[in-house]
DSSP file (Angstrom, degrees, kcal/mol; ACC not computed):
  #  RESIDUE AA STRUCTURE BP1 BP2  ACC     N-H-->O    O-->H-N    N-H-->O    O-->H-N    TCO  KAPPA ALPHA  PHI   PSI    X-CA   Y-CA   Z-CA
    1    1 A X     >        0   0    0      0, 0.0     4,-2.6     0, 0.0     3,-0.3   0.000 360.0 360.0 360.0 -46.2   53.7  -20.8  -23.1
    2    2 A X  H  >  +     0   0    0      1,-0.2     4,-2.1     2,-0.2     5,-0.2   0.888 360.0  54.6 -58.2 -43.7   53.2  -22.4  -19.9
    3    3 A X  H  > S+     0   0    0      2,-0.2     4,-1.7     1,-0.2    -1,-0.2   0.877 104.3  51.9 -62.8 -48.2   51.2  -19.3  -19.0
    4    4 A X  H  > S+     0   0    0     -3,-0.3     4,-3.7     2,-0.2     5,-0.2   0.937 102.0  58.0 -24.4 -74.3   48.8  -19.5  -21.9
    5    5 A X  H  < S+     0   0    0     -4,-2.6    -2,-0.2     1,-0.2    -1,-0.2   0.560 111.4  51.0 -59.4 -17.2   47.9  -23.1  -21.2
    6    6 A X  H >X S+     0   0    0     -4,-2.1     3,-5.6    -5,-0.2     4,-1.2   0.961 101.5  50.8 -30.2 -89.7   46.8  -21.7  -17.8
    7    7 A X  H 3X S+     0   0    0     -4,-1.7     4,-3.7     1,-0.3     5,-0.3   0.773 113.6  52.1 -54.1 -48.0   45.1  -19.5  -18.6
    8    8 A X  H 3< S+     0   0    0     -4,-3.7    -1,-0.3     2,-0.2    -2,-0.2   0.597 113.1  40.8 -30.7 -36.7   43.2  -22.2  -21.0
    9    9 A X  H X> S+     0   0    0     -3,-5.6     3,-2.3    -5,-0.2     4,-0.9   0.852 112.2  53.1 -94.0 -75.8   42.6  -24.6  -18.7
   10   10 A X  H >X S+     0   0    0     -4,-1.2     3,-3.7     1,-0.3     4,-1.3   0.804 113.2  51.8 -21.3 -75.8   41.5  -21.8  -15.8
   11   11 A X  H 3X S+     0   0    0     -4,-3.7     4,-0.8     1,-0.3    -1,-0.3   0.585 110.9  51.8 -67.0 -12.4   38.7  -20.2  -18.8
   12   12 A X  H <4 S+     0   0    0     -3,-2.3    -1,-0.3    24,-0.4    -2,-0.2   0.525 108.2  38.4 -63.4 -11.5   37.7  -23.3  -19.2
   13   13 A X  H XX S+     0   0    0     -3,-3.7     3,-2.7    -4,-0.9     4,-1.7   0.806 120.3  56.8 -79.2 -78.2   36.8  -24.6  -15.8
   14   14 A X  H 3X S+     0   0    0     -4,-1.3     4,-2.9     1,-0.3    -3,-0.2   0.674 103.6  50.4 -52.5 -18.2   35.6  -21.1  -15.4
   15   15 A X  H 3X S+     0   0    0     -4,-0.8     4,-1.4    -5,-0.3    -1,-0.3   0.669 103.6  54.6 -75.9 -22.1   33.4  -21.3  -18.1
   16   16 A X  H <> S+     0   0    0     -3,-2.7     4,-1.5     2,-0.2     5,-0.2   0.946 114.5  43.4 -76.2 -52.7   31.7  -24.5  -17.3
   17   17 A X  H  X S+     0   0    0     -4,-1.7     4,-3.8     2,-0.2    -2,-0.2   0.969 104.9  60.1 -50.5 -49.0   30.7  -22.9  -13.8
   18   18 A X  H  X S+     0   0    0     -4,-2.9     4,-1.0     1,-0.3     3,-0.3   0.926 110.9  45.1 -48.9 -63.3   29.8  -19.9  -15.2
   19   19 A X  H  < S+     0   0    0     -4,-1.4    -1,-0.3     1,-0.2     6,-0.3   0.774 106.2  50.8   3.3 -83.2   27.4  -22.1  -17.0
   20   20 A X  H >< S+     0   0    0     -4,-1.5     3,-0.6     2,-0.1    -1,-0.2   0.798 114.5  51.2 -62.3 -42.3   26.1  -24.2  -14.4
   21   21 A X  H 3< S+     0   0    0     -4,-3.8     2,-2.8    -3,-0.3    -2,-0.2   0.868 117.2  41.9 -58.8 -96.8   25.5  -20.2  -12.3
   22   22 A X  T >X S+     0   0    0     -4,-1.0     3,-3.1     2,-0.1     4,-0.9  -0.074  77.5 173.8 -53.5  45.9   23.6  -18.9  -15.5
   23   23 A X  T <4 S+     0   0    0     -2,-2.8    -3,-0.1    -3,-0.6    -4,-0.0  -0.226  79.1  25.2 -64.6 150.3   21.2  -22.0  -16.8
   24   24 A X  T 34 S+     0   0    0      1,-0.1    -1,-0.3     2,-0.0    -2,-0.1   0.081 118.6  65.1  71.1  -8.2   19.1  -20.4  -19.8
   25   25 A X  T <4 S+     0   0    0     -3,-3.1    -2,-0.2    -6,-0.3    -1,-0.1   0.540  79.1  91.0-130.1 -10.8   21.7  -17.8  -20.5
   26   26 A X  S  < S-     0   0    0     -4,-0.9     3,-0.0    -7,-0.2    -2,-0.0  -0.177  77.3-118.0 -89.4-172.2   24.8  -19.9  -21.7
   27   27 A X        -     0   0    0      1,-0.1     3,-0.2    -2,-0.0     4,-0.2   0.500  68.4 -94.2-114.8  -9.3   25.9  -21.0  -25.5
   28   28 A X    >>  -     0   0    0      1,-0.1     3,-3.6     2,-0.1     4,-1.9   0.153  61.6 -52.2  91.5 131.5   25.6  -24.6  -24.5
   29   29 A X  T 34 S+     0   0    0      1,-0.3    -1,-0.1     2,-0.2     4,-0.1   0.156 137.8  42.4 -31.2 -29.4   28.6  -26.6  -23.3
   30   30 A X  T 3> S+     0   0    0     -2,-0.4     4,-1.2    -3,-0.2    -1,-0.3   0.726 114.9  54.5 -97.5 -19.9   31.1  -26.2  -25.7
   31   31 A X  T <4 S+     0   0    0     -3,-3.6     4,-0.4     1,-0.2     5,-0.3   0.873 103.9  58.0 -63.9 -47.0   30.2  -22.2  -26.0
   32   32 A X  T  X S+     0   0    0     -4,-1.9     4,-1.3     1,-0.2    -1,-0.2   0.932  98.2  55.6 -65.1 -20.1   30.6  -21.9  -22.6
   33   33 A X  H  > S+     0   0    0     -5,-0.2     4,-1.6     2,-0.2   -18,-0.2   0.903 113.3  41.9 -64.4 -41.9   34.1  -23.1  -22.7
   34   34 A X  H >X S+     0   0    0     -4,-1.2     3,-1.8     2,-0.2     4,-1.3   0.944 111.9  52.9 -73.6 -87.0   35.0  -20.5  -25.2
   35   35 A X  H 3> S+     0   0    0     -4,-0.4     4,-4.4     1,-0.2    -1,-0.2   0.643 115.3  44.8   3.0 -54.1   32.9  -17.9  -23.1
   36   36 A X  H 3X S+     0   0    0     -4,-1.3     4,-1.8    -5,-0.3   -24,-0.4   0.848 115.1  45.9 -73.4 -43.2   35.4  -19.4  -20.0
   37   37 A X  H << S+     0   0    0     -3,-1.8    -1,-0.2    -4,-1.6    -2,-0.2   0.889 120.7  37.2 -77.5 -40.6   38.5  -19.1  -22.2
   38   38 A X  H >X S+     0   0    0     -4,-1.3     4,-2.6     1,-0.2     3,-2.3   0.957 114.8  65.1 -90.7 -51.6   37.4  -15.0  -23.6
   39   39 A X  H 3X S+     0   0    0     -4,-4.4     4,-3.8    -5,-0.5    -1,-0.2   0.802  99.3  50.7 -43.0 -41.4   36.1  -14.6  -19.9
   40   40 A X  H 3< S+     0   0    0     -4,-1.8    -1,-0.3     2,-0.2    -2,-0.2   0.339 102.8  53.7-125.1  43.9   39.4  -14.8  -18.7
   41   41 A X  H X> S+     0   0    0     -3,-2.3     4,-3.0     2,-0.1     3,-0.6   0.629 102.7  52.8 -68.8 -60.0   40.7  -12.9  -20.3
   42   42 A X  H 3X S+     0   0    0     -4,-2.6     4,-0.8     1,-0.2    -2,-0.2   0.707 112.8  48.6 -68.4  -2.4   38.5  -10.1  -19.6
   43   43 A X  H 3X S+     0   0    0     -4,-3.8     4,-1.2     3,-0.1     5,-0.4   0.684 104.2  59.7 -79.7  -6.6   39.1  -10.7  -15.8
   44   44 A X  H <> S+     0   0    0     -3,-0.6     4,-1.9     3,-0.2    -2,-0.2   0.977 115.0  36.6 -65.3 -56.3   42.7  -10.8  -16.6
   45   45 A X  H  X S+     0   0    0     -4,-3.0     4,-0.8     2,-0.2    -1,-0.1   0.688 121.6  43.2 -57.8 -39.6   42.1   -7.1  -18.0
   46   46 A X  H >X S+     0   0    0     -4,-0.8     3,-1.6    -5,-0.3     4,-0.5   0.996 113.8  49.3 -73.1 -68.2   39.5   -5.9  -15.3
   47   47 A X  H ><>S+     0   0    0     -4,-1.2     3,-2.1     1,-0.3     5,-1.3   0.829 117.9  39.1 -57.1 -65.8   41.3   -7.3  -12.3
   48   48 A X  H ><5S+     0   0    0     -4,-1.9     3,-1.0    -5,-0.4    -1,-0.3   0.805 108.3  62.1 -76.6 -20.4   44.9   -5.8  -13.3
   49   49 A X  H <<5S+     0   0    0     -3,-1.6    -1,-0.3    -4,-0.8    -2,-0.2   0.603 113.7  35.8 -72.4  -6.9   43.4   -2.5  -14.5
   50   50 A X  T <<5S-     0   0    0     -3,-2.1    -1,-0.3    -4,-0.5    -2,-0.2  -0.036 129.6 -96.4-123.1  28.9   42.1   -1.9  -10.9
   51   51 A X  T < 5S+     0   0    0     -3,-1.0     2,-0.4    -5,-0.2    -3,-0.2   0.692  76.6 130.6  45.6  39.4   45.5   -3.8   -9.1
   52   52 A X      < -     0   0    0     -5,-1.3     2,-0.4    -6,-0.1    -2,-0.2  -0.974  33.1-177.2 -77.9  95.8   44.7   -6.9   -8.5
   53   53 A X        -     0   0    0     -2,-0.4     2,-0.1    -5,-0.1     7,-0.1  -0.936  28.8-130.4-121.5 143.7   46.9   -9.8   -9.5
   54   54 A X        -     0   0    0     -2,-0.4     2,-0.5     5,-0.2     6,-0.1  -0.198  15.9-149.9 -82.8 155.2   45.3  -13.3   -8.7
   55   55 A X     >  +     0   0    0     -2,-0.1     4,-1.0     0, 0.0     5,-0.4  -0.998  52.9   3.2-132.0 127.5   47.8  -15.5   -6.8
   56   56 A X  T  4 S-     0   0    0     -2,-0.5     4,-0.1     3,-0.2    -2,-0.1  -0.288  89.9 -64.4 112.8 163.9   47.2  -19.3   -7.7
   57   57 A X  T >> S+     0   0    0      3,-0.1     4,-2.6     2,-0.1     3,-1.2   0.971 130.3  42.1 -36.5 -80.2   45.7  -21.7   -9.1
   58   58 A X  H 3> S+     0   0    0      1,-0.3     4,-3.7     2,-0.2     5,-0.3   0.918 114.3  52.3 -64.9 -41.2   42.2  -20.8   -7.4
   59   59 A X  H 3X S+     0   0    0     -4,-1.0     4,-1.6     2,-0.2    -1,-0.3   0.835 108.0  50.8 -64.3 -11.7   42.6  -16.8   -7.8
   60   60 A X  H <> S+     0   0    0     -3,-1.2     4,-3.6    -5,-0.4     5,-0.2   0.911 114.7  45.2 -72.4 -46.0   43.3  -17.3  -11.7
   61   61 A X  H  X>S+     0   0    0     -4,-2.6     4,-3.6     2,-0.2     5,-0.5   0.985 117.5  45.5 -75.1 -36.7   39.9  -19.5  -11.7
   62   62 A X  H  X5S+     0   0    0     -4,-3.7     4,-4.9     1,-0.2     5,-0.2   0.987 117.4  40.8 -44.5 -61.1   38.1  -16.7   -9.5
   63   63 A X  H  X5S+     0   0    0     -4,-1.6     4,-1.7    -5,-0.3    -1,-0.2   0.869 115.4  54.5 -60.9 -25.6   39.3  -13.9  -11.5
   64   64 A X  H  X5S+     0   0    0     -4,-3.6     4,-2.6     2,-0.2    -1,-0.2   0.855 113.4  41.9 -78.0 -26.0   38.6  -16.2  -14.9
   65   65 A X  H  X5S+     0   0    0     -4,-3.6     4,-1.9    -5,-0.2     5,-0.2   0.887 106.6  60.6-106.0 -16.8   34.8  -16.9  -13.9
   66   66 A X  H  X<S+     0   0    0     -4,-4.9     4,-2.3    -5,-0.5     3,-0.4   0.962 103.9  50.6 -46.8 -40.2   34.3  -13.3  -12.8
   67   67 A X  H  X S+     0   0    0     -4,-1.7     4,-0.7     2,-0.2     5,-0.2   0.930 119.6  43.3 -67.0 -50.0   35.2  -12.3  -16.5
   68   68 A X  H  X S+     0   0    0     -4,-2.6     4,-1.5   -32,-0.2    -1,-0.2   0.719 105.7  51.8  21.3 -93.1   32.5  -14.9  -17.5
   69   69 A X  H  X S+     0   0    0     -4,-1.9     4,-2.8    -3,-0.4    -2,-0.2   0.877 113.3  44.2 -85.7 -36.2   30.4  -14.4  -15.7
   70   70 A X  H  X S+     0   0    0     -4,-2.3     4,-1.2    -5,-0.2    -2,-0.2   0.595 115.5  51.7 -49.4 -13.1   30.5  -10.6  -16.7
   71   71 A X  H  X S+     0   0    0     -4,-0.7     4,-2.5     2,-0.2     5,-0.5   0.868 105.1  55.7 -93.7 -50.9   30.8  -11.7  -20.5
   72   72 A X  H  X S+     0   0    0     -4,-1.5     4,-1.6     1,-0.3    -2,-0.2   0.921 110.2  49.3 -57.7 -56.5   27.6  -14.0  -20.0
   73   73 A X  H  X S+     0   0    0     -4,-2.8     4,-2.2     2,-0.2     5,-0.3   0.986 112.3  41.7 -53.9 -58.8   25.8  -10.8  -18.8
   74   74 A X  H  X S+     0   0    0     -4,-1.2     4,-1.9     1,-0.2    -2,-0.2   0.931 119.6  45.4 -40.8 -49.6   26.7   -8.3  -21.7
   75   75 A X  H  X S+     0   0    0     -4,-2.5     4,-3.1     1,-0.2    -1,-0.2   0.941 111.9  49.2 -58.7 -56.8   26.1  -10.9  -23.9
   76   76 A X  H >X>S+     0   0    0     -4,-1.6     5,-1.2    -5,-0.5     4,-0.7   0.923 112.6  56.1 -33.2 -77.5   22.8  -11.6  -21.8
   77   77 A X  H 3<5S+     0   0    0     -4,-2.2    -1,-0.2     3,-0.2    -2,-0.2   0.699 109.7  39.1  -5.0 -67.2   22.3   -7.8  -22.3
   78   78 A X  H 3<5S+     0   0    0     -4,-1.9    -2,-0.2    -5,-0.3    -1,-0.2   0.783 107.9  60.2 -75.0 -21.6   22.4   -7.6  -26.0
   79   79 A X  H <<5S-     0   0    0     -4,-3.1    -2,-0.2    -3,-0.5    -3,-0.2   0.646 108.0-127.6 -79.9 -21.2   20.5  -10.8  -26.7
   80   80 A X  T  <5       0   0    0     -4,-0.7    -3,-0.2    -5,-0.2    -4,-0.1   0.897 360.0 360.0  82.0  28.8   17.6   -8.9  -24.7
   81   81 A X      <       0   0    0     -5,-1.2    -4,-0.2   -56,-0.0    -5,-0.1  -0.325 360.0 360.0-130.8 360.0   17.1  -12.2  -22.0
């Protein structure tokens, strides 16, 4: 549980930076928290499929706004911007 509510908090930080990086390309504040939250997961996924586990606080938020920021691009991608 404890691990979750990480992870929650982390994809949410990262998803407000991620934000603040991509002005024009984010959902607007409270999408970009979700963005932060689905982001890190997908660095949880990328990052351990290649052997990388994040040690910390500050490597969970690295690895959460790299997935982010990668979601904010696909997305970015499909939207055509």
């Amino acid at each position: 549980m404890n691990d979750l509510v990480g992870y929650l908090v982390v994809g949410i930080i990262a998803g407000w930076l991620a934000g603040k990086v991509w002005q024009g390309r984010g959902f607007g504040f409270f999408g970009n928290l979700g963005v932060g939250v689905i982001g890190a997961f997908i660095g949880g996924v990328i990052f351990s499929s290649i052997g990388i586990y994040p040690m910390g606080f500050l490597g969970s938020l690295v690895m959460a706004f790299a997935g982010a920021v990668v979601l904010l691009f696909v997305v970015g991608l499909l939207k055509g911007k």
